[in-house]
TIZA-615211 format. One record per residue (C-alpha): x, y, z; residue number from 1; chain; residue in one letter. Coordinates in steps of 0.2 Angstrom, whole numbers, plus 5000, padded with zeros to 4 digits. Layout:
BEGIN
<node east="X" north="Y" up="Z" n="NUM" chain="A" res="A"/>
...
END
This chain:
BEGIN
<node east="5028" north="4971" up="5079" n="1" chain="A" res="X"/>
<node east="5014" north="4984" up="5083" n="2" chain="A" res="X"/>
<node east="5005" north="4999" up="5079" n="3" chain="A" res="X"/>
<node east="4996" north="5011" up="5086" n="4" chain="A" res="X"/>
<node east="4983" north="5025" up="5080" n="5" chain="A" res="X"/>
<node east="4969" north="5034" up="5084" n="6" chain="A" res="X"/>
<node east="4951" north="5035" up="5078" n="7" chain="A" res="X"/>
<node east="4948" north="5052" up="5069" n="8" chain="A" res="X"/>
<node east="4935" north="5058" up="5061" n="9" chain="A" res="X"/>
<node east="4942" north="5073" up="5049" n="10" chain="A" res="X"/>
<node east="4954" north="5058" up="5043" n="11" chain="A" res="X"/>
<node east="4939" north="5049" up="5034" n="12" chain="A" res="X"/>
<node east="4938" north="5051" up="5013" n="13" chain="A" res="X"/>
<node east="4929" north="5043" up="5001" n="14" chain="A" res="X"/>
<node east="4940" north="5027" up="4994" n="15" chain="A" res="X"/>
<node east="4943" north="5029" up="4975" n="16" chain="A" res="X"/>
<node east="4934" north="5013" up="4972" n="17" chain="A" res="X"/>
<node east="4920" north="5018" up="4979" n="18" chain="A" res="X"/>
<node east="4919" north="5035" up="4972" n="19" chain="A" res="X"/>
<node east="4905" north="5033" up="4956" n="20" chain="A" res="X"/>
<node east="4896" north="5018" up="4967" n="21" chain="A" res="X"/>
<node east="4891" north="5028" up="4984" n="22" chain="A" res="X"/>
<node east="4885" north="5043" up="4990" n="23" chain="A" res="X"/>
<node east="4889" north="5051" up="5005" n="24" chain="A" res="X"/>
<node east="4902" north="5036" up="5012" n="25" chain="A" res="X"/>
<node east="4919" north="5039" up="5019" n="26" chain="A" res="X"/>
<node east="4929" north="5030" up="5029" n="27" chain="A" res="X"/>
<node east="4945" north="5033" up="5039" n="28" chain="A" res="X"/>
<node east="4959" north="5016" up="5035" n="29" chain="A" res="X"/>
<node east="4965" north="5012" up="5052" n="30" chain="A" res="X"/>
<node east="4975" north="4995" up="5049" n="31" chain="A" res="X"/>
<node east="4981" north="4989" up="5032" n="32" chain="A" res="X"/>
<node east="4996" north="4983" up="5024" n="33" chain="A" res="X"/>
<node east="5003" north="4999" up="5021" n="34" chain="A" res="X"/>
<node east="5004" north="4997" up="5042" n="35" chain="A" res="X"/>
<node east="5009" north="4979" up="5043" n="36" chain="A" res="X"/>
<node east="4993" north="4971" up="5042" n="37" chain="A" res="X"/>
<node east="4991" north="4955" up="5029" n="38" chain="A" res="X"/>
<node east="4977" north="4949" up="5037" n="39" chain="A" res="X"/>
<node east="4965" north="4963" up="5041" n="40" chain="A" res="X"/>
<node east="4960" north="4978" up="5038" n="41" chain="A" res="X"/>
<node east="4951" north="4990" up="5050" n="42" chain="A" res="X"/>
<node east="4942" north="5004" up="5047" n="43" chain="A" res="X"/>
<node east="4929" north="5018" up="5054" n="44" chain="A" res="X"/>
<node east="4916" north="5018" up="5040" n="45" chain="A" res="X"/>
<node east="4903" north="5034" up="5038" n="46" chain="A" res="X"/>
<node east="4886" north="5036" up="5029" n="47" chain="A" res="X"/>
<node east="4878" north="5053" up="5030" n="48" chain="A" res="X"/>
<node east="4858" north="5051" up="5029" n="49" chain="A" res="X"/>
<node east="4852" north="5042" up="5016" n="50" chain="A" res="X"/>
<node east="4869" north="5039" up="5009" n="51" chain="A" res="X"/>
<node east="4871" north="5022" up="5002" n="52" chain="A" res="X"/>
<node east="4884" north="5009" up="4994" n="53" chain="A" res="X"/>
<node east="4880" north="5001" up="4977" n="54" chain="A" res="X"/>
<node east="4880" north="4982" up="4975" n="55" chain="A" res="X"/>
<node east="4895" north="4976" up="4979" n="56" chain="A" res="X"/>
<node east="4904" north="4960" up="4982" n="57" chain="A" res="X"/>
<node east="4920" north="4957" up="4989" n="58" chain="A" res="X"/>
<node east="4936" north="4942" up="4990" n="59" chain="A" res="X"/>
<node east="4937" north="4944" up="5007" n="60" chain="A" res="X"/>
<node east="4925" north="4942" up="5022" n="61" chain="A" res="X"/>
<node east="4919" north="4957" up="5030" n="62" chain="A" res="X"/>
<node east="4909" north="4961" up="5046" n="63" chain="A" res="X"/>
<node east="4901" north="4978" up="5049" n="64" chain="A" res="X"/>
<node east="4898" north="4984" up="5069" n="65" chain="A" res="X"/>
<node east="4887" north="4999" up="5070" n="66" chain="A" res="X"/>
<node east="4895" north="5012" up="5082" n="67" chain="A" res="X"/>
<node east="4881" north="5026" up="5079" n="68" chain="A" res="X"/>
<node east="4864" north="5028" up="5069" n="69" chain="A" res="X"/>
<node east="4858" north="5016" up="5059" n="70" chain="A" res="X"/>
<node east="4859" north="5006" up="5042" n="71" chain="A" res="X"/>
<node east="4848" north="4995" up="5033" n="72" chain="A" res="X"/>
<node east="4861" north="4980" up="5023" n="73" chain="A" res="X"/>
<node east="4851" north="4970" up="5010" n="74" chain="A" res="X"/>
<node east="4858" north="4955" up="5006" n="75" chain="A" res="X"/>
<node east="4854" north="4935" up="5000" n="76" chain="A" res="X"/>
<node east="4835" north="4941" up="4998" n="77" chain="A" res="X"/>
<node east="4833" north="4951" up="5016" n="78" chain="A" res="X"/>
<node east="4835" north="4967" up="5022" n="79" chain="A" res="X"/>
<node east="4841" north="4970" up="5038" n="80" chain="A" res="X"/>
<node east="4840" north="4984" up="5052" n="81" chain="A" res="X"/>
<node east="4857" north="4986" up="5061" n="82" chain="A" res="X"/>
<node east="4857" north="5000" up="5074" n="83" chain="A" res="X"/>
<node east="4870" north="5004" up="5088" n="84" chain="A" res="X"/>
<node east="4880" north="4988" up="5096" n="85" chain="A" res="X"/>
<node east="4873" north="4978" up="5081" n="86" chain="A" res="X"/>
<node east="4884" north="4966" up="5070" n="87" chain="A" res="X"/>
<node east="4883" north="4958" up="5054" n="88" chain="A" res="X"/>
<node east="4894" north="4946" up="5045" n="89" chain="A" res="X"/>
<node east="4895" north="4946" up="5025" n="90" chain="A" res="X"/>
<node east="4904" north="4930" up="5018" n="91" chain="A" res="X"/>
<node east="4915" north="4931" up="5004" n="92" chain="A" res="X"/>
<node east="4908" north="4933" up="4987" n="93" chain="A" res="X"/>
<node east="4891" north="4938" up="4994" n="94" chain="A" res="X"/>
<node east="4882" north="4953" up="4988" n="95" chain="A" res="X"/>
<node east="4876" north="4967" up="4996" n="96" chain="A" res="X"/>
<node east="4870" north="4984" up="4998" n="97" chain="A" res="X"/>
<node east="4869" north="4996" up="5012" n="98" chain="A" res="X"/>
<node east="4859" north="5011" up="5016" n="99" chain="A" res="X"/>
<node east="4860" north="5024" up="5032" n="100" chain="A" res="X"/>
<node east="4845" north="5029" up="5041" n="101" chain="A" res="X"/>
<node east="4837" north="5041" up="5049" n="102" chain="A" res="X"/>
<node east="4854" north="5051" up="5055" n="103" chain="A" res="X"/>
<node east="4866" north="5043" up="5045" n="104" chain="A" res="X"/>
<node east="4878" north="5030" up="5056" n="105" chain="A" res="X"/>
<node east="4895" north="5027" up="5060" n="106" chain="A" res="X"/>
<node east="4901" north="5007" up="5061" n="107" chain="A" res="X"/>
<node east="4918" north="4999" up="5062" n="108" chain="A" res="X"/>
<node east="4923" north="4988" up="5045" n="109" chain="A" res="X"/>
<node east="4933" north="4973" up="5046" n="110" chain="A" res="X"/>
<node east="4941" north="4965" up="5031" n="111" chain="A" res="X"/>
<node east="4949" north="4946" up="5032" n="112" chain="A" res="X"/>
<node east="4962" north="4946" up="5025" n="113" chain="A" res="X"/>
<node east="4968" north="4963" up="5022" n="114" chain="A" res="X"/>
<node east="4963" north="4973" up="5004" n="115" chain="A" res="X"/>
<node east="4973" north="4970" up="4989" n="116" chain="A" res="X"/>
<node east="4986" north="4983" up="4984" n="117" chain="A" res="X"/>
<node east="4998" north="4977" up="4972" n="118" chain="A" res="X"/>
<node east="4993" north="4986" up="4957" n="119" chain="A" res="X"/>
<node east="4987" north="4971" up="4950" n="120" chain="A" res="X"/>
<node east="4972" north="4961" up="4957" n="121" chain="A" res="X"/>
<node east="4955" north="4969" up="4961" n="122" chain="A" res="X"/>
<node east="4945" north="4963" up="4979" n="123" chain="A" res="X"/>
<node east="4930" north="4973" up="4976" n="124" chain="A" res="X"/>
<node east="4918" north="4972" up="4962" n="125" chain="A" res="X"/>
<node east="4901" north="4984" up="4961" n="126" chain="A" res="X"/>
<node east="4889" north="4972" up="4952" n="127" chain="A" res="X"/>
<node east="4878" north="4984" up="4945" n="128" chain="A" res="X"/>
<node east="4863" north="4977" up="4948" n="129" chain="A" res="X"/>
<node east="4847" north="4984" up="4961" n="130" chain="A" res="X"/>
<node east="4846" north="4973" up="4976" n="131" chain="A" res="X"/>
<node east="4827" north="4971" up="4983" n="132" chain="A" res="X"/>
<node east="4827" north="4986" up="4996" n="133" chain="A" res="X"/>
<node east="4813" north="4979" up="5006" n="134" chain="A" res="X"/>
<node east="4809" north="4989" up="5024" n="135" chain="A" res="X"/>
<node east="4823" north="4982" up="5033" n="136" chain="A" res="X"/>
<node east="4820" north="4971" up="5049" n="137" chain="A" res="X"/>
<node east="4826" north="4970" up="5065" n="138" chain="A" res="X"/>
<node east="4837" north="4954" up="5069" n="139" chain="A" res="X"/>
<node east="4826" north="4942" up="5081" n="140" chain="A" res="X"/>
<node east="4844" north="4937" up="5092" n="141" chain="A" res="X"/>
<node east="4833" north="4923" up="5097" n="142" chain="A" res="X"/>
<node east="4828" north="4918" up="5082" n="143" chain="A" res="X"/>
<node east="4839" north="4901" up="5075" n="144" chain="A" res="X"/>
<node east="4835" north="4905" up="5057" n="145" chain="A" res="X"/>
<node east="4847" north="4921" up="5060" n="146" chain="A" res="X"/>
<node east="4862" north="4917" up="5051" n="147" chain="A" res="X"/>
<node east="4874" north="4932" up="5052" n="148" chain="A" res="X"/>
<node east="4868" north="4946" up="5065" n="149" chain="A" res="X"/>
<node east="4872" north="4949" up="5081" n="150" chain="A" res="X"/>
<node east="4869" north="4962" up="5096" n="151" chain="A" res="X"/>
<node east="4880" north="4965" up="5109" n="152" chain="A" res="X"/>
<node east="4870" north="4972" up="5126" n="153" chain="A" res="X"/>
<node east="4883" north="4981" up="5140" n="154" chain="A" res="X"/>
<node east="4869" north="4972" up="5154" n="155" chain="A" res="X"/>
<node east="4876" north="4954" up="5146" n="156" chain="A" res="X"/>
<node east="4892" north="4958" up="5155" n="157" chain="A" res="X"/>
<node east="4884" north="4959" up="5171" n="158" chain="A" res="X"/>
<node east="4888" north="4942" up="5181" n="159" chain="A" res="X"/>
<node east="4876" north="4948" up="5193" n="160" chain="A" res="X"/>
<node east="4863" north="4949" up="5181" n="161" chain="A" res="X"/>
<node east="4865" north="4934" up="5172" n="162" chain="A" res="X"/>
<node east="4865" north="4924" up="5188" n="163" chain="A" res="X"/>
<node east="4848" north="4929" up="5192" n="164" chain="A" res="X"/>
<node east="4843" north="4923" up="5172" n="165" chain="A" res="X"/>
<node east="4835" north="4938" up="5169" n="166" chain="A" res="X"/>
<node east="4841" north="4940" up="5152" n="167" chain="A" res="X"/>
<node east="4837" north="4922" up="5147" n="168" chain="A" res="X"/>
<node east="4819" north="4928" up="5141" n="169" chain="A" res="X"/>
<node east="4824" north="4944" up="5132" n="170" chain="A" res="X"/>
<node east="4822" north="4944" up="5114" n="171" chain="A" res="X"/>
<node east="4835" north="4953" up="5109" n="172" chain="A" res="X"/>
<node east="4848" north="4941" up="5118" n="173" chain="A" res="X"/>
<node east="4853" north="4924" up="5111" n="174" chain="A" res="X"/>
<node east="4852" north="4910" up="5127" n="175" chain="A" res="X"/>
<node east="4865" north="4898" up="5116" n="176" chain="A" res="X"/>
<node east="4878" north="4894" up="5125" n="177" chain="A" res="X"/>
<node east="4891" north="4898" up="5111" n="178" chain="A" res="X"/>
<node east="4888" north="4918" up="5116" n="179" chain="A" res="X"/>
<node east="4888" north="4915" up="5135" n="180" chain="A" res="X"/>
<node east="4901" north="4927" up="5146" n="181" chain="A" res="X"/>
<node east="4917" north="4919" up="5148" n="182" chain="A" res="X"/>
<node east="4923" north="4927" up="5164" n="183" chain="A" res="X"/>
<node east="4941" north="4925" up="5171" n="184" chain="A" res="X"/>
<node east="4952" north="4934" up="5183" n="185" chain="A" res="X"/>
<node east="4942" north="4949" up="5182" n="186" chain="A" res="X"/>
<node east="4939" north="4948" up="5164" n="187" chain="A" res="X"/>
<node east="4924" north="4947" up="5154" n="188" chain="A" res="X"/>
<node east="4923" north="4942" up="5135" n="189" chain="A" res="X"/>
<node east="4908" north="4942" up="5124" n="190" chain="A" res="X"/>
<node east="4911" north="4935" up="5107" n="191" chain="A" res="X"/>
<node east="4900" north="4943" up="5093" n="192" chain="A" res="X"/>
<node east="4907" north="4937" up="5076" n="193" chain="A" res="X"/>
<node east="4915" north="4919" up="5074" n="194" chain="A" res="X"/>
<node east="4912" north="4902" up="5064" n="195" chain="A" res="X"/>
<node east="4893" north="4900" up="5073" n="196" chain="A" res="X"/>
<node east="4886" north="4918" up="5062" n="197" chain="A" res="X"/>
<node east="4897" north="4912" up="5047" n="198" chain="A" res="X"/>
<node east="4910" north="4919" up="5047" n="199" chain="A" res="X"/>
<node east="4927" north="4908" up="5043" n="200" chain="A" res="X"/>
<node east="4944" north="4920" up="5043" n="201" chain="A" res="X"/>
<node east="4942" north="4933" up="5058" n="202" chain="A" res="X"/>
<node east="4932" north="4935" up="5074" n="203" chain="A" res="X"/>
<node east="4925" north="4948" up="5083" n="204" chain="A" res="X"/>
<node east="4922" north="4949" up="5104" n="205" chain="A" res="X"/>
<node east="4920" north="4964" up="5118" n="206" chain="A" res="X"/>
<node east="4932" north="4963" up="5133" n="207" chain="A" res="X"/>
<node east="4930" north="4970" up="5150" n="208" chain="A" res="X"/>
<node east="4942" north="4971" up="5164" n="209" chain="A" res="X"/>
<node east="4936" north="4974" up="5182" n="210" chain="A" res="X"/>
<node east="4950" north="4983" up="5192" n="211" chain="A" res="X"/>
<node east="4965" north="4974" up="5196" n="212" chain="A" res="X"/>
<node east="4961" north="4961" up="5182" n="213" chain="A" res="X"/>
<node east="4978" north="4958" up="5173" n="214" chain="A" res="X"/>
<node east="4982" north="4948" up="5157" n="215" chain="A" res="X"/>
<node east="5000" north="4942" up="5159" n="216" chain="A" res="X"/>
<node east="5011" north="4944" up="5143" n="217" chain="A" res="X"/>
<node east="5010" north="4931" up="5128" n="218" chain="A" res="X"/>
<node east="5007" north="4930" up="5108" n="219" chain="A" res="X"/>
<node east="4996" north="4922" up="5097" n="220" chain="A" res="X"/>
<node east="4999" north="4914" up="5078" n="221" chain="A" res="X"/>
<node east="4987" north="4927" up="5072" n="222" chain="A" res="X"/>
<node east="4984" north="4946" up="5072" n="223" chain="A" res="X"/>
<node east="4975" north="4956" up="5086" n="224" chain="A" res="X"/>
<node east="4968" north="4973" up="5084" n="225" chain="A" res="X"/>
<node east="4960" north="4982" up="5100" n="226" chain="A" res="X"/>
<node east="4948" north="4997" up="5099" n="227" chain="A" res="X"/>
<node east="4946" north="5005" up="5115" n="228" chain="A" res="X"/>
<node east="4931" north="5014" up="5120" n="229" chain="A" res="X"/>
<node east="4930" north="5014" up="5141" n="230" chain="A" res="X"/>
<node east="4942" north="5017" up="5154" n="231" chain="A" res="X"/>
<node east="4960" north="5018" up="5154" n="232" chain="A" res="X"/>
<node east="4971" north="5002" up="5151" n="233" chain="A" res="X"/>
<node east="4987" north="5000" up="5151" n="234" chain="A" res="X"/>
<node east="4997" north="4988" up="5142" n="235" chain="A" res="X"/>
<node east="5016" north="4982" up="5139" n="236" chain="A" res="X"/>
<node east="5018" north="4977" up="5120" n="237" chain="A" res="X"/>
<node east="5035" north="4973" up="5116" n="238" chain="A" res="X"/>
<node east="5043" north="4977" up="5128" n="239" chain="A" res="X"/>
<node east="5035" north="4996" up="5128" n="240" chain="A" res="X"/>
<node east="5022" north="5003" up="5142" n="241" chain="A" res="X"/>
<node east="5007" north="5011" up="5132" n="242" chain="A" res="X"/>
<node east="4994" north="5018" up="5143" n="243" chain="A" res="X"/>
<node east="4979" north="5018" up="5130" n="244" chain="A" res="X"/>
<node east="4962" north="5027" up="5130" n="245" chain="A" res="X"/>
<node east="4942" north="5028" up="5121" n="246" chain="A" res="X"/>
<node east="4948" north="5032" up="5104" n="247" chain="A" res="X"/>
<node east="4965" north="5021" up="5102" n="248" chain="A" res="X"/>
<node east="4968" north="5008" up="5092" n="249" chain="A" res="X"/>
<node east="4982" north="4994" up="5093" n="250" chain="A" res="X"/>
<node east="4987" north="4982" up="5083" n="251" chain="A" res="X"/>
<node east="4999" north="4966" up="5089" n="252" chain="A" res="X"/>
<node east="5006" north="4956" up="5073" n="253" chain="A" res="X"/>
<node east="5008" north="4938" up="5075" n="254" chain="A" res="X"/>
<node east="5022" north="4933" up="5088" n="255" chain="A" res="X"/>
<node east="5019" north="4951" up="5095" n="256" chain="A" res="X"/>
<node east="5020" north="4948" up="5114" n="257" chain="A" res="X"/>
<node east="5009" north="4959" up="5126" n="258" chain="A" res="X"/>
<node east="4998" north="4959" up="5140" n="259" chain="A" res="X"/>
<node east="4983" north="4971" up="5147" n="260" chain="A" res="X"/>
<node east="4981" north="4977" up="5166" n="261" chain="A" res="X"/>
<node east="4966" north="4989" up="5173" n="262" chain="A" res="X"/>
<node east="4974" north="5000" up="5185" n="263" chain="A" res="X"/>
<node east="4958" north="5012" up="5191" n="264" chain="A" res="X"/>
<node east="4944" north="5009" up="5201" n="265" chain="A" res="X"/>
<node east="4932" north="5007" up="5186" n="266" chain="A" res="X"/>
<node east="4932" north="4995" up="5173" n="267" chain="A" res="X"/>
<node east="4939" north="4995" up="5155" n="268" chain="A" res="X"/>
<node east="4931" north="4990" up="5139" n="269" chain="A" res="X"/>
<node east="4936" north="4986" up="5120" n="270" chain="A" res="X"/>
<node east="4933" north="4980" up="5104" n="271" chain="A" res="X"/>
<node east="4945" north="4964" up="5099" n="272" chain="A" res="X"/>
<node east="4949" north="4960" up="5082" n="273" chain="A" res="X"/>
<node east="4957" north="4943" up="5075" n="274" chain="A" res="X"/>
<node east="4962" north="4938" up="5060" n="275" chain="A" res="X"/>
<node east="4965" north="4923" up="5054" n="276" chain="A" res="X"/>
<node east="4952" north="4913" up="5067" n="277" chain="A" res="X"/>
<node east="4961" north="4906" up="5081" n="278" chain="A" res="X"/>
<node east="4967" north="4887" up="5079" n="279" chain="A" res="X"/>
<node east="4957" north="4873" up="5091" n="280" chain="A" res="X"/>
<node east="4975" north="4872" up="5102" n="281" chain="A" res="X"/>
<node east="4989" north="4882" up="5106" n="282" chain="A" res="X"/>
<node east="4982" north="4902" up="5104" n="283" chain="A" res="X"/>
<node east="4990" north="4908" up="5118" n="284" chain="A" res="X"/>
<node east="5009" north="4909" up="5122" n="285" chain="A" res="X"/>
<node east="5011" north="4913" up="5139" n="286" chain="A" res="X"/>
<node east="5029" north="4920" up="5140" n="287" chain="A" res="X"/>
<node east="5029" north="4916" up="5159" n="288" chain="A" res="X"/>
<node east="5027" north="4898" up="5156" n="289" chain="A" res="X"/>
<node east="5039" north="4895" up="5146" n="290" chain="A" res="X"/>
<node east="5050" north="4907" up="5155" n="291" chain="A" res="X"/>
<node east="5046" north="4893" up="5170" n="292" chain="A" res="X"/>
<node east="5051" north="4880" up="5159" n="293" chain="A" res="X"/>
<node east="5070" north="4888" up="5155" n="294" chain="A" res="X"/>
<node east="5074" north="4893" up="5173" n="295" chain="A" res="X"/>
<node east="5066" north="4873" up="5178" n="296" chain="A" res="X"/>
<node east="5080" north="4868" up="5166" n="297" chain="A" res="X"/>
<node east="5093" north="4877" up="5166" n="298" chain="A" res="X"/>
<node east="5092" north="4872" up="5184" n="299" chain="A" res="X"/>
<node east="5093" north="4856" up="5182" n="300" chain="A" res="X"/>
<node east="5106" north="4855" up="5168" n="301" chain="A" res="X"/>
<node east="5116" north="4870" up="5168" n="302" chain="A" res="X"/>
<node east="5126" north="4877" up="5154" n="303" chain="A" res="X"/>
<node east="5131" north="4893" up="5146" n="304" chain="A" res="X"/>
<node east="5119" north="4899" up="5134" n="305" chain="A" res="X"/>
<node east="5124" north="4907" up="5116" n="306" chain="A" res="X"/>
END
């Protein structure tokens, strides 16, 4: 199972439980349950200037990426400057508070697992109270006190550039190992949100594919949601040739085969979603494999099959 949507501004509203404890926040609902989603939901959230939401602390685990502008989030006693390409994890049944600066923002919202909506059990609770609002600071990526925030830089993608270690210095880069490139076959991954900034039930990473990189067709045991912002990708999910662009956004349920190829002479980049966090062994399912394995068999013991 899959689904596929689109990033649209005019779509964005104020959510009902949000309405007597923000001012100036809409969002747009891009994956939930309502589209098949237990496990995450996705959304484009907006702050006009100065427009803030109240205390609030939620069930689930959410993750904030700032696509435009800039917000200050004030939480566990700090107050922190999040401007474009910047990330910040909030743990389950931690409060916090966020406030737009300057020009308002624009960020990405992720909730593990997916919002409530049976009628019967609330998710999100406003606390009431006035968090310290202090000036906020901008995350030192350096800095191993830094708990939840991350910054992803385009330049980090560079192998060319990180072979001559001129990054290694550059205080807004982590060195750690843990948010080294992992680059394959033409394909570059950056992870941004995972267990080493706290969070436990979905992960955030930026993928890039050179031309002619290619991501045969598997599944995972866990959902996969894709926001593309560069180039043109083309995929096969289920059985169906999608030919995606900035702006889309696909989501592969668990079990859901599909693969990725960059057909053009530039190269392709998106934001990746997963929820629940991957297990240690067994993420991928590479339908070729196992296509291997059949044919190998069925080769050497043949019989009808029902």
């Amino acid at each position: 199972m899959y689904y596929l949507t689109a990033i649209d501004d005019a779509a964005a509203t104020t959510p009902a439980a949000y309405a007597a404890s923000s001012t100036g926040y809409t969002r747009q609902t891009l994956l939930d349950r309502a589209t098949g989603s237990p496990h995450m939901g996705l959304y484009v959230g907006h702050l006009t200037p100065g427009g803030t939401i109240d205390a609030v602390v939620h069930s689930f685990e959410s993750s904030l990426y700032v696509r435009e502008g800039a917000v200050s989030v004030t939480m566990q006693g700090a107050t922190t400057w999040l401007g474009p390409d910047h990330c910040l994890v909030i743990p389950v049944g931690v409060t916090y508070s966020l406030r737009a600066l300057d020009d308002g923002a624009t960020f990405m919202e992720v909730h593990a697992p997916g919002d409530l909506d049976d009628g019967r059990r609330r998710d999100t609770f406003f606390t009431g109270e006035a968090l310290a609002d202090a000036e906020p600071i901008v995350p030192d990526m350096r800095d191993p006190r830094n708990r939840h925030a991350v910054r992803f830089d385009s330049s980090s993608m560079d192998l060319h550039q990180l072979a001559r270690g001129a990054a290694v210095n550059d205080p807004t880069a982590s060195p750690s190992m843990a948010t080294a490139l992992l680059a394959y076959s033409g394909i570059g991954v950056r992870m941004l949100i995972d267990q080493r900034v706290g969070a436990q039930l979905h992960t955030v990473f930026i993928v890039d594919y050179q031309p002619t990189a290619i991501a045969h067709p598997h599944d995972h045991p866990f959902e996969e949601a894709y926001v593309f912002v560069e180039g043109e990708t083309h995929a096969l999910v289920d059985g169906d040739e999608l030919v995606l662009h900035p702006g889309d956004v696909l989501w592969a349920g668990v079990g859901a085969d599909h693969g990725f190829e960059n057909r053009g002479d530039g190269h392709v980049r998106w934001i990746e979603y997963q929820a629940p966090q991957p297990p240690a062994q067994h993420s991928y399912r590479f339908s070729r494999e196992w296509e291997y394995l059949a044919a190998t068999l069925d080769a050497e013991h043949p019989h009808p099959h029902p």
